[in-house]
Backbone as a printed PyTorch tensor [residue, N CA C, xyz], in Angstrom:
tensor([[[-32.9840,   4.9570,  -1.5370],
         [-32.0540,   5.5330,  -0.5780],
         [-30.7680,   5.9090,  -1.3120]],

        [[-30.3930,   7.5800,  -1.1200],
         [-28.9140,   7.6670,  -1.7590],
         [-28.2270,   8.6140,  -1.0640]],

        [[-27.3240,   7.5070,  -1.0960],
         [-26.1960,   8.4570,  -0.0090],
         [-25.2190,   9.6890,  -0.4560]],

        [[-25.4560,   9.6990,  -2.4130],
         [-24.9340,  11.3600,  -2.4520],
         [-25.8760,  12.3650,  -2.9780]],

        [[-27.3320,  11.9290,  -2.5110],
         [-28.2380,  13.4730,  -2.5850],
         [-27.7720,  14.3260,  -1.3270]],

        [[-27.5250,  15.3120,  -1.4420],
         [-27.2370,  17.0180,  -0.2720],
         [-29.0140,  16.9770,   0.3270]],

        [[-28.7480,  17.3300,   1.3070],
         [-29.9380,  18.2200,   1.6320],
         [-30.1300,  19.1200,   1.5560]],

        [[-31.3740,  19.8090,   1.0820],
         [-31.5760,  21.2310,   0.9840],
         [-30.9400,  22.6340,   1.5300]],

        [[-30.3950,  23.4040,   1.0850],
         [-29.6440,  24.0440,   2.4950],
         [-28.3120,  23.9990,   3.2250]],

        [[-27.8390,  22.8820,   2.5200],
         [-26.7620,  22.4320,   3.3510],
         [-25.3170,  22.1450,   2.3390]],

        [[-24.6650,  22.8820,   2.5070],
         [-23.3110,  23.3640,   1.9670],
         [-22.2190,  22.5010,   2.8120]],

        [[-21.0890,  22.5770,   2.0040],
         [-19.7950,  21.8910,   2.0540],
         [-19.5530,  23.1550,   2.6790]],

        [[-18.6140,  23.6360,   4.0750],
         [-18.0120,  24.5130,   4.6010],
         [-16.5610,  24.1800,   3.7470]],

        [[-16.4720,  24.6840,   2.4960],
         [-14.8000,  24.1990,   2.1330],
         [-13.5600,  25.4410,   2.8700]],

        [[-13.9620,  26.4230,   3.5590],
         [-13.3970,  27.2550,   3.8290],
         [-12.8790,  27.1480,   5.3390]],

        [[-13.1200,  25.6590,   5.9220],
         [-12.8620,  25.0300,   7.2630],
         [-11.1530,  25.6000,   7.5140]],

        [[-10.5120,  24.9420,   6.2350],
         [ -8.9200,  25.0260,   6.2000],
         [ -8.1280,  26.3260,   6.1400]],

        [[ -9.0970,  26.9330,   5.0550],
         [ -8.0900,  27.9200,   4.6220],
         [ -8.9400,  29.6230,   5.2000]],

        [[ -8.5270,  30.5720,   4.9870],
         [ -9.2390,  31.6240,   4.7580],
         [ -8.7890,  32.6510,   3.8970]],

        [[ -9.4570,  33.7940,   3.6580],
         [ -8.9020,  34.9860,   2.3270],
         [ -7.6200,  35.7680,   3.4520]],

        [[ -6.5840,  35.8140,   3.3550],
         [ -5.9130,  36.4980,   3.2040],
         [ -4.6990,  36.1030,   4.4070]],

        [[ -4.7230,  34.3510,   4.7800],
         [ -4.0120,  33.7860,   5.3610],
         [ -2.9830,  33.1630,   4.6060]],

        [[ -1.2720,  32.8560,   4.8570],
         [ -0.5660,  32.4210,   4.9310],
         [ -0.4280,  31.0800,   4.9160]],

        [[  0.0840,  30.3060,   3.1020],
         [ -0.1590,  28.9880,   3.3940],
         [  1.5220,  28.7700,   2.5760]],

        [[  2.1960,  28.1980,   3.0640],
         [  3.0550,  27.2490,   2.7350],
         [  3.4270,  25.7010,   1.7600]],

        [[  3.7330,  25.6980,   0.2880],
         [  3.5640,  24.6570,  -0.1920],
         [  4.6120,  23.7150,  -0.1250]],

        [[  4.6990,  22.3750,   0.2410],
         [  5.0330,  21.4320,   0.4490],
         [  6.4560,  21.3650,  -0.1820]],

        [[  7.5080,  20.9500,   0.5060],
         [  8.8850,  21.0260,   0.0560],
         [  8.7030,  20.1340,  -1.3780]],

        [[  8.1160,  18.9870,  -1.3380],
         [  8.2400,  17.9910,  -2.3460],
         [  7.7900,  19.0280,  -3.3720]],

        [[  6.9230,  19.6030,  -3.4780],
         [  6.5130,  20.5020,  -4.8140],
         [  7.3830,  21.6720,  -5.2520]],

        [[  7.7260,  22.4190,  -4.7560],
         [  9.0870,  23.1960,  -5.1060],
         [ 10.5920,  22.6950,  -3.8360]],

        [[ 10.8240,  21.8070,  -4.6950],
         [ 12.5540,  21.1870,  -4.3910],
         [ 13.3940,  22.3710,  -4.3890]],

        [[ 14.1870,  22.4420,  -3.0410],
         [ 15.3310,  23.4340,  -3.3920],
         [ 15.0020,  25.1150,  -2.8420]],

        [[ 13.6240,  25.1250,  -2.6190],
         [ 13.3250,  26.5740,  -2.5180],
         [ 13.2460,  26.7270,  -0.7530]],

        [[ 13.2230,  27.4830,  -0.8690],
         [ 13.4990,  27.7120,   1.2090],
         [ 11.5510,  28.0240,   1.2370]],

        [[ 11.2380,  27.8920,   2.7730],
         [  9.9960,  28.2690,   3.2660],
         [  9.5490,  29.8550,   2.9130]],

        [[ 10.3580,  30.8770,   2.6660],
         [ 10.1650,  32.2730,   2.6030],
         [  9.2400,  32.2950,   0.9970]],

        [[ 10.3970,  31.4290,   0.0710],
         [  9.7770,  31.3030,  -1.5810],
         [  8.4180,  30.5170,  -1.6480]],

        [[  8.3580,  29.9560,  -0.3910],
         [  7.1370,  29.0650,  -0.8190],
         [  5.9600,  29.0790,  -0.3280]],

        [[  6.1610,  30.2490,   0.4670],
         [  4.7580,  30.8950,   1.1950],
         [  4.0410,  31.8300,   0.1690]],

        [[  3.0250,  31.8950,   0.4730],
         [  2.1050,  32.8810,  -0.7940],
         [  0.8400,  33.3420,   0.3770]],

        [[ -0.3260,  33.8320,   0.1190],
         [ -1.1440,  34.5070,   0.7070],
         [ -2.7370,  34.3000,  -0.3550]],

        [[ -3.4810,  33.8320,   0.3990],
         [ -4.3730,  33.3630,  -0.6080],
         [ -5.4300,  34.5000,  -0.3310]],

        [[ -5.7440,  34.5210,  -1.5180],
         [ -6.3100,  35.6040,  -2.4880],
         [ -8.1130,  35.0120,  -2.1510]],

        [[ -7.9930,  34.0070,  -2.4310],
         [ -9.8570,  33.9540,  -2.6110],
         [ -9.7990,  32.3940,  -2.4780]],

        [[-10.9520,  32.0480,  -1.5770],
         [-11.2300,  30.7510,  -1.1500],
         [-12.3630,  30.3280,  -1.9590]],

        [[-12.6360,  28.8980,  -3.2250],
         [-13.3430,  28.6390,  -3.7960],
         [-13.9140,  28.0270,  -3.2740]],

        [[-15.4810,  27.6000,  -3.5180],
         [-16.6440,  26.7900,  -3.0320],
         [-16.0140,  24.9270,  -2.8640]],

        [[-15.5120,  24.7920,  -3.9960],
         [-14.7260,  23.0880,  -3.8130],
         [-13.8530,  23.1650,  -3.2750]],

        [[-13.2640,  24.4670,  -2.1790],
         [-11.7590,  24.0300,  -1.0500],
         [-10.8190,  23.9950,  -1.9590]],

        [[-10.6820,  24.2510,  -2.6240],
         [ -9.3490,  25.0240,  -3.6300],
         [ -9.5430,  26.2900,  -3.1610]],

        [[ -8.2370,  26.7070,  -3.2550],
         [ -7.7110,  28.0630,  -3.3650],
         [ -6.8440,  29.1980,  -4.4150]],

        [[ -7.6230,  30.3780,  -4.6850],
         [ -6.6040,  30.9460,  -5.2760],
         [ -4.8030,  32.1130,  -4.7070]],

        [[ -4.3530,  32.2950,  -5.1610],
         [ -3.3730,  32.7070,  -4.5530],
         [ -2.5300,  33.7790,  -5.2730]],

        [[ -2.4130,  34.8950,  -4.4030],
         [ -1.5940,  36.3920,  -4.9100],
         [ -0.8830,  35.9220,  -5.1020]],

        [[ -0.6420,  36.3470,  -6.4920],
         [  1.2140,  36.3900,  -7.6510],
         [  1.7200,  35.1390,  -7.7950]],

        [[  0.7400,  33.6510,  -7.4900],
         [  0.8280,  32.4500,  -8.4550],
         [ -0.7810,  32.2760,  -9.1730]],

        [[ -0.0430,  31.6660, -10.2370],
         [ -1.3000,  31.1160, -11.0940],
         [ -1.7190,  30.0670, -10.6350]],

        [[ -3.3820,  29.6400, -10.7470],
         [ -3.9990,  28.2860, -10.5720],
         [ -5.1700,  28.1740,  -9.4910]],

        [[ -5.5160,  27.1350,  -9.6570],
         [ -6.2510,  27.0320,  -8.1430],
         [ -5.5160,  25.7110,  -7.4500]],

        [[ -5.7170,  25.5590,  -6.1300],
         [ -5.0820,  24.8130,  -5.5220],
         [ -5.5690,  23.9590,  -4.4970]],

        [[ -5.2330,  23.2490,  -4.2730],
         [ -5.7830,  22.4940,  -2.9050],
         [ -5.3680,  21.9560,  -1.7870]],

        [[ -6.0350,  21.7200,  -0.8070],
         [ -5.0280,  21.7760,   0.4100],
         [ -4.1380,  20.9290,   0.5930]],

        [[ -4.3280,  19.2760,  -0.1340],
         [ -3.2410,  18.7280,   0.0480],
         [ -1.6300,  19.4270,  -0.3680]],

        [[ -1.7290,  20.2000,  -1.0890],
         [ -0.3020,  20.9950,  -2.2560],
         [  0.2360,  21.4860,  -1.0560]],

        [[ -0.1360,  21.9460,   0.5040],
         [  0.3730,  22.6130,   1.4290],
         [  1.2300,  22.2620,   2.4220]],

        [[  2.2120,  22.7370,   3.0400],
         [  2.1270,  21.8490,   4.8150],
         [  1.1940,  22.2510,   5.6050]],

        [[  1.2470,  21.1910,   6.6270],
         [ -0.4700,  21.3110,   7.5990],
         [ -0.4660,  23.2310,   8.5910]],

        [[ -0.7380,  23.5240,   7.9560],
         [ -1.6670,  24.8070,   8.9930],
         [ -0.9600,  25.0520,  10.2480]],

        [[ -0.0710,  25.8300,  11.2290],
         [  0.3760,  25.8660,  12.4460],
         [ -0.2010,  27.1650,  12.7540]],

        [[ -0.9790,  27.2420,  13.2880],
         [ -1.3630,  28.7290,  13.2340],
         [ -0.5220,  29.3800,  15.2620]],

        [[  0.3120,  28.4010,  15.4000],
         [  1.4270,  29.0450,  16.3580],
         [  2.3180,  29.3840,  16.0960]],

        [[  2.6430,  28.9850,  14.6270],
         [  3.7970,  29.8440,  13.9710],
         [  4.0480,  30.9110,  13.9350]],

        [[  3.1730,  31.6880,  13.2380],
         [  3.5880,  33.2060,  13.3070],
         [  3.6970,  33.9960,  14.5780]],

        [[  2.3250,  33.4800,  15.3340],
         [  2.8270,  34.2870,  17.0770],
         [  4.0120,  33.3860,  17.8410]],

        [[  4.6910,  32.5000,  17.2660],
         [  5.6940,  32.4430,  18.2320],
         [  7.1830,  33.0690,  17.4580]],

        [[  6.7240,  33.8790,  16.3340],
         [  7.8120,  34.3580,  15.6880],
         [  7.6630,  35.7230,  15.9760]],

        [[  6.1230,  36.1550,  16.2850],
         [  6.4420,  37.4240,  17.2400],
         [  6.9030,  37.8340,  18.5320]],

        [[  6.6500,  36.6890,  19.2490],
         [  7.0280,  36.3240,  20.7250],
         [  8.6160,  36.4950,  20.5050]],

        [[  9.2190,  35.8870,  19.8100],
         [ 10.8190,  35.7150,  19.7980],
         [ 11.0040,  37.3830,  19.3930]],

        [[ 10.2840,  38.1000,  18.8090],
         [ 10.6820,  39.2360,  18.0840],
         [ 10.7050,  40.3530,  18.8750]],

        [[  9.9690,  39.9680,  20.0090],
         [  9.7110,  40.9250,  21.0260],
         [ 10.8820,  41.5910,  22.6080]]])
C-alpha cells in the first residue's frame, strides 16, 4: 500500500489559484517599501507544479510569494469608477 503512487490519469489541477493572464500581487514582506501598483505583475504562464511565470519579472514563483486572491477587487474599483 502507498500513499504517493498517482493514479493513472489523474493530475494535480495546479492552475486552481492562479490563471494566464490574471493579476497577482506580491506580499508587502517581499518588496518592503514598494506601494501595491509596483508590486502587481500579470502572469504570463501557469506551470504544471503551481508556480508561476510572470511578464517583465524573472523566475518562477509560487503562490505563497502573493497576497490571497480578491477577485472583488478589481470590480469594486470599477464600480467606484463608474
Amino acid at each position: 500500500m502507498s500513499f504517493f503512487k498517482r493514479k493513472p490519469g489523474r493530475s494535480m489541477n495546479a492552475s486552481v489559484w492562479a490563471r494566464q493572464g490574471m493579476n497577482v500581487t506580491f506580499r508587502a514582506e517581499i518588496m518592503p517599501g514598494k506601494p501595491r501598483e509596483e508590486r502587481t505583475f500579470r502572469i504570463e504562464k501557469v506551470m504544471t507544479n503551481g508556480r508561476v511565470v510572470l511578464e517583465n519579472f524573472l523566475g518562477e514563483h509560487r503562490e505563497g510569494a502573493f497576497e490571497p486572491i480578491n477577485f472583488l477587487r478589481e470590480r469594486a474599483g470599477n464600480d467606484q469608477r463608474s
